[in-house]
Structure formats: C-alpha cells, structure tokens
N, C-alpha and C positions, 0 to 999 in steps of 0.2 A: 856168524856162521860157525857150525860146529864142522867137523871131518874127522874122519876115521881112517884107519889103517885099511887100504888097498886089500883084496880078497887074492891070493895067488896068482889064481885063474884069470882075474881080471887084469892084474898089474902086468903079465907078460905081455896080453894083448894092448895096453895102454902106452906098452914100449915099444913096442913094434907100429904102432900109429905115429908116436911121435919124432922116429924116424923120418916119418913124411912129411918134415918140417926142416926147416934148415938153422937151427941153435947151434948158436956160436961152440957151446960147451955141451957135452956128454953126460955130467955129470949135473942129475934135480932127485926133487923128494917126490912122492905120488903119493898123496890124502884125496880120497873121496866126502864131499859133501852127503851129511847125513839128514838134514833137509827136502832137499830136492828129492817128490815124489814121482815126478813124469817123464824127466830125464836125468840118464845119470850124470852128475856133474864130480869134474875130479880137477884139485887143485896143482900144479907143477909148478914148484920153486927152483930156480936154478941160482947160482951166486948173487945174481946183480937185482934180477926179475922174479915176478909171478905172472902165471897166466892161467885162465879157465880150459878144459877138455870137455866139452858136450859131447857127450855120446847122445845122440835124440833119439825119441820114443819111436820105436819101431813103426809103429799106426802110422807114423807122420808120412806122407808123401813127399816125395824126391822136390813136386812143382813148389809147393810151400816152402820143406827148406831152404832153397834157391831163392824164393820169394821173400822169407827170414832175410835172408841173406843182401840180397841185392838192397831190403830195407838199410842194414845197417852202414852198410858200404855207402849208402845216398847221403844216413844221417853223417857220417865220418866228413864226408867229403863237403857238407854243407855246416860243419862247425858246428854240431849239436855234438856236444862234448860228455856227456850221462850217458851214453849208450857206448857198449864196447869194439872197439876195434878189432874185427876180423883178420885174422893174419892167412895168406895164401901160402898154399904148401910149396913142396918145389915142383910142383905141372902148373901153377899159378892158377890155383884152383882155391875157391873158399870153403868148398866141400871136400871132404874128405874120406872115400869110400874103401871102407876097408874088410872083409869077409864077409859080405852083407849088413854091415851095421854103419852110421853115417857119424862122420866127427867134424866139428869146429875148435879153432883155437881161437880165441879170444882175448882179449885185454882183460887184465883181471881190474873192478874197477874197487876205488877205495870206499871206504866204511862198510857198515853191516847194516844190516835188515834191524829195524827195533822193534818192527809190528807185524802183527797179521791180520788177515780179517776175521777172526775170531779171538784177538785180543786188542784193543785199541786203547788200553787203559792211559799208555803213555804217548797217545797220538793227542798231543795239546795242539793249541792254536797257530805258535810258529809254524811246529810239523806242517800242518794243513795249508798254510798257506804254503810255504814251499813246493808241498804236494802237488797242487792246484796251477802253481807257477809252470812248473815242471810239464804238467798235462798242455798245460795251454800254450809253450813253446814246442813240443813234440810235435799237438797239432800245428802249427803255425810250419815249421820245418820242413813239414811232409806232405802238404799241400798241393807242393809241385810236383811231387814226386809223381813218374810214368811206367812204372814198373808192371810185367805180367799179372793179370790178376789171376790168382791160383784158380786150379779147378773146384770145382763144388764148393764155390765161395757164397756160403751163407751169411746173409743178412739177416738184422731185427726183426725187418719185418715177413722175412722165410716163417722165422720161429713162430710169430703172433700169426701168417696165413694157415698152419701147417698146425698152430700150436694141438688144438683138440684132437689131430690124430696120433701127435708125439705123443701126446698126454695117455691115451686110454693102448696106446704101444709100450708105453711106459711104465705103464699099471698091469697089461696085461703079463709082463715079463717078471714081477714081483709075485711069488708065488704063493706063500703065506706070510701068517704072522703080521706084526703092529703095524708094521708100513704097505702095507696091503691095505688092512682096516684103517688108520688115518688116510691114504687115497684115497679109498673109494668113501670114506665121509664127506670128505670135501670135493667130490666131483663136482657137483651140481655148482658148487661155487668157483670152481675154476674154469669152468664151463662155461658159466656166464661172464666172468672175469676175461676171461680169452675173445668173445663174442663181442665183448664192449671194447676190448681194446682193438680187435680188428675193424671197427665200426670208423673206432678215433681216426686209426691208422688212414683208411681209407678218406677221411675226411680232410685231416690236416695236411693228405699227397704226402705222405714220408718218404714213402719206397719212391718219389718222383724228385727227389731233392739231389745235389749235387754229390755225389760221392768220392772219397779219397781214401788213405790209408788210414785206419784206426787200432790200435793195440789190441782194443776189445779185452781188455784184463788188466787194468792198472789200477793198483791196490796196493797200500802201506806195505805186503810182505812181499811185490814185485820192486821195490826201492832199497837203494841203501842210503844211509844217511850218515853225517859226520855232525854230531850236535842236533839240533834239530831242520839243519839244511840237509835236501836230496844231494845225495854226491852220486848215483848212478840209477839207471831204470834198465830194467832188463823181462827178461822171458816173453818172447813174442812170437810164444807156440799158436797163438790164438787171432794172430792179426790178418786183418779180412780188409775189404772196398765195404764200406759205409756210410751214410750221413754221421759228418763231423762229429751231430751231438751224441751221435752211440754212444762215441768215449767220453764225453763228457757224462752223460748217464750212467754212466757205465761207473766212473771214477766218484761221483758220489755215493752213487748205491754202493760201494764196497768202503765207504770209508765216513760214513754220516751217522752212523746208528752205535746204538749198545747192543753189546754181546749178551751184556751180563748184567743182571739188579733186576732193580724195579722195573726199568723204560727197558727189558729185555725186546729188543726186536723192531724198537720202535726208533725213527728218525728224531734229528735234533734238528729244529728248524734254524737255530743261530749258526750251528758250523754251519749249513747250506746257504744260508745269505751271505756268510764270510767265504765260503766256497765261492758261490757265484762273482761277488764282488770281485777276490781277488783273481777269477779263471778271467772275467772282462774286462780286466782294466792289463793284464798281462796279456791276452789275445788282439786286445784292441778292435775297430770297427768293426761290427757285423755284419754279414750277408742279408739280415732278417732285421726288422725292427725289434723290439723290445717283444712286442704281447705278441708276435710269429713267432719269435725262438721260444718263450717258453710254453708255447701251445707246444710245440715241436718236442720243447724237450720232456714236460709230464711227460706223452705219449713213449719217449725213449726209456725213459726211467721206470715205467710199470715194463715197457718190454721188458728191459733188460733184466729186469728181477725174476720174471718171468723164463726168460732165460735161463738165470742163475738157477730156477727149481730142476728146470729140467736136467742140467746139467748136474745136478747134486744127484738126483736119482739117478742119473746113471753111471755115477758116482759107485751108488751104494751097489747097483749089479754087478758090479768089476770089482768090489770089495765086500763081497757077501759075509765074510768071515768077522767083519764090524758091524753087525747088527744095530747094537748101543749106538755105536759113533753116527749110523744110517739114520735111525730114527729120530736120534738131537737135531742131526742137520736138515734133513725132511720137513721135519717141525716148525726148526726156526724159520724154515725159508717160505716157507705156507703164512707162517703168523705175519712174515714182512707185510706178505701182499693183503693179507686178511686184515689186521691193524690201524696200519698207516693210509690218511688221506694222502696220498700223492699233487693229489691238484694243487693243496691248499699249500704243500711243501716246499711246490715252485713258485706259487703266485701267477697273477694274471700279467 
C-alpha cells in the first residue's frame, strides 16, 4: 500500500472523528491510502497500534453500510480471522456518522496487496491456491449468517433478467466517440449473448437456489498477502444475498485469465482446475452433485463477466475524463465474453 500526506482540509475532519473513538493516547500519524478509488481510506498509527479510517462512498446507503457491518462483526465473532475487526465508538456504535459523511475503524490487517485484476503477472500457483482457500472458508463462515438483506439487493440473475435494457441504457448514455462505436458494433452479439444466457438461467432454476451472503468482488487486489499466503480479505462494498456460486464465479473470473501477451483476454484452463480442485476440497461436501454445480456454475461465470461489462461502463460515465483508460477496459471486457468458451472452462 502506498499513502500520502493527509490534505488539511481533510486531516482536521479525520481528527475530529477520531475523537469518536476512545484511544488510549492522543498522540497518531494520519496518511491516507493512495490506492483506494471508491472509498477514502486513511492509515492512523498511534505508538503501540495501526488502524484503518473508512470514510465510505457517499452513494452507499446507511442499510448496506450496517449490512458491511454487521457482516464483519459475524465473521469476528465466528473466528474468521482475514477480515478486520470493527471497533465501536463510544455510543457503541460500528458506524460512525459524522457531518453527513459515514466512518469505520477497523483493524488494520498485515501484509500488502501484490495483485490486481489487471496485473496478475506474480499471481503464481501458491498465490491461487491460498486465494481459493480463503474464498471457500468465507463462504463456508457465512453460511449461517442472518443478517438484514439490504434494500435493492441485486442478484446475477437481476443483471442477466434486466441485462438487454441495462445494456442499450448504457449505450444510450455514452454519447460519442470509440466507445459508442465498439457498443453499438457488438450489440447484436451481446444481445444474443444476454438472451442465451437468460434461457440457461431460467433452465438451470438459478435465481430458485438457496441464497446466503456473497462478497461479489473477491479479487487478488481485494487481498493481502504475506508471501504467497492471504493474510487478509477486505472491501465489501459490493456484498449482496446470492447463490453461493456467484462468488465462486465471481472469484475465478477475476483471477483466471491474462491481462497481457498473446492469451490477452482469454482464461487458463489449468489455474481453473487447480482453482476448482483446491475451492472443493477446502469447502468440502456439496449441496449439488458434481454435473448440477457446474451446470450452475458456467451459467454464474458468463453472468458474472457480464456483470463485470456492465459495471466497467459505467465505470467509464463517472470517469469521462479517461477516455483511453474507457476504451482498454470496455475492450478487454467484450473480448472476455467474445473469446472464451466458458462451458468447456468448467466441464461437464
């Protein structure tokens, strides 16, 4: 993690939050994380300790953060030890509402981030299994969990019912220029794409399968690591009620493919066997025999990439001022779903 020097304006109000906290000692350092593009995140070293200060994205709803929340306080309490420790303020509150803007303190957890999803270069085969470990104990942890399910909690199969009117809402809001014309080239193929995977969906009863809590974003640059073992999992701006396999969908598609070369774009069927293998031998017994879950799961994994397009475009309309950066990403994330057999990825 890099951090930088606190902005003035920001650092008085950082100190005046952290008042709302009860430390021992008066006296810490304030660097904000230069990283973190959704929420601002700010480091507080005091003699002994460090801890994280989430100031969260304004967009987010109160239900969710509480929803974050009450996640992490479950995984604490049930000895999932990767994820950080929420500290209550002094009203014994996890949320922390201060001029209209919302804070958590956190456990700051050890090691660093080595990856992202646009560089995987040093994401070797340890790594991956770790990763994979890590996913398949979250899920396993949170199972039980009974927690509010936030409002407007969308699912996969939201996206893939809904997909063709997100899609051409999503095209319509892009107003000229490259990424206009690459949309509207491959309409007709996303079209069909969205129609066939709605078809699956409805066959394999997705949306009818048991649901629990899923991260719905766990991805080499949502970890940190010490060596090539996970030492923590964090950002769970994005965690929703879903079939289990979202996240497991979810967790390949972000961490199976090249960024970069020749196979730009395209999956490695070895990490995904070594994924799978070692996701089902650290989850343990299925709810599904073998050829159910992975019927279940292709159908999770085109969603979810599907997903991920939508989600990048509207990426690029909050970030208009990155054109380049728009069109790389738009690109890459069309050629996934255009390139890759997905079926043959999972096996029958």
């Amino acid at each position: 993690m890099v951090y930088k020097q606190v902005p003035a304006k920001d650092l008085e109000q950082i100190i005046r939050v952290l008042k709302c906290y009860d430390f021992k000692t008066k006296e810490y350092s304030i660097t904000q994380n230069t990283l973190a593009n959704v929420n601002k995140i700010f480091l507080v070293k005091t003699h002994s300790n460090k801890y994280i200060l989430r100031e969260s994205n304004p967009t987010t709803t109160t239900s969710h953060l509480y929803f974050e929340a009450d996640i992490l306080d479950y995984l604490t309490k049930n000895k999932f030890n990767l994820t950080p420790h929420l500290f209550e303020n002094t009203d014994g509150d996890l949320i922390t509402t201060f001029e209209n803007k919302y804070y958590s303190l956190q456990e700051f957890l050890p090691g660093e981030v080595k990856e992202s999803v646009s560089n995987l270069i040093r994401f070797n085969d340890a790594k991956l299994v770790s990763f994979f470990q890590t996913s398949a104990n979250f899920t396993k942890t949170v199972q039980d969990f009974k927690g509010e399910i936030p409002h407007n909690n969308k699912t996969l199969y939201f996206y893939v019912t809904n997909g063709i009117t997100i899609l051409h809402s999503l095209t319509n809001k892009v107003r000229t220029g490259p990424v206009k014309e690459l949309l509207e080239e491959n309409q007709t193929f996303l079209e069909e794409l969205i129609n066939n995977l709605f078809a699956e969906m409805k066959m394999s009863k997705y949306d009818e399968q048991p649901k629990q809590v899923v991260h719905f974003d766990i991805h080499p640059g949502n970890m940190n690591y010490i060596g090539d073992r996970v030492s923590g999992l964090f950002d769970f701006d994005w965690a929703r009620w879903d079939c289990r396999l979202t996240d497991l969908a979810c967790t390949i598609g972000q961490s199976c493919y090249s960024y970069r070369g020749k196979n730009r774009a395209l999956y490695n069927a070895q990490k995904i066997k070594l994924a799978l293998e070692t996701y089902r031998k650290t989850y343990g017994k299925s709810e599904y025999d073998l050829s159910a879950e992975n019927q279940l799961l292709r159908v999770a994994f085109k969603g979810y990439m599907l997903y991920q397009l939508f989600w990048i475009i509207e990426w690029f309309l909050a970030n208009t001022n990155k054109p380049e950066d728009g069109l790389k990403f738009i690109s890459f994330s069309i050629n996934v779903l255009k390139l890759n057999d997905f079926d043959n990825l999972i096996g029958n």
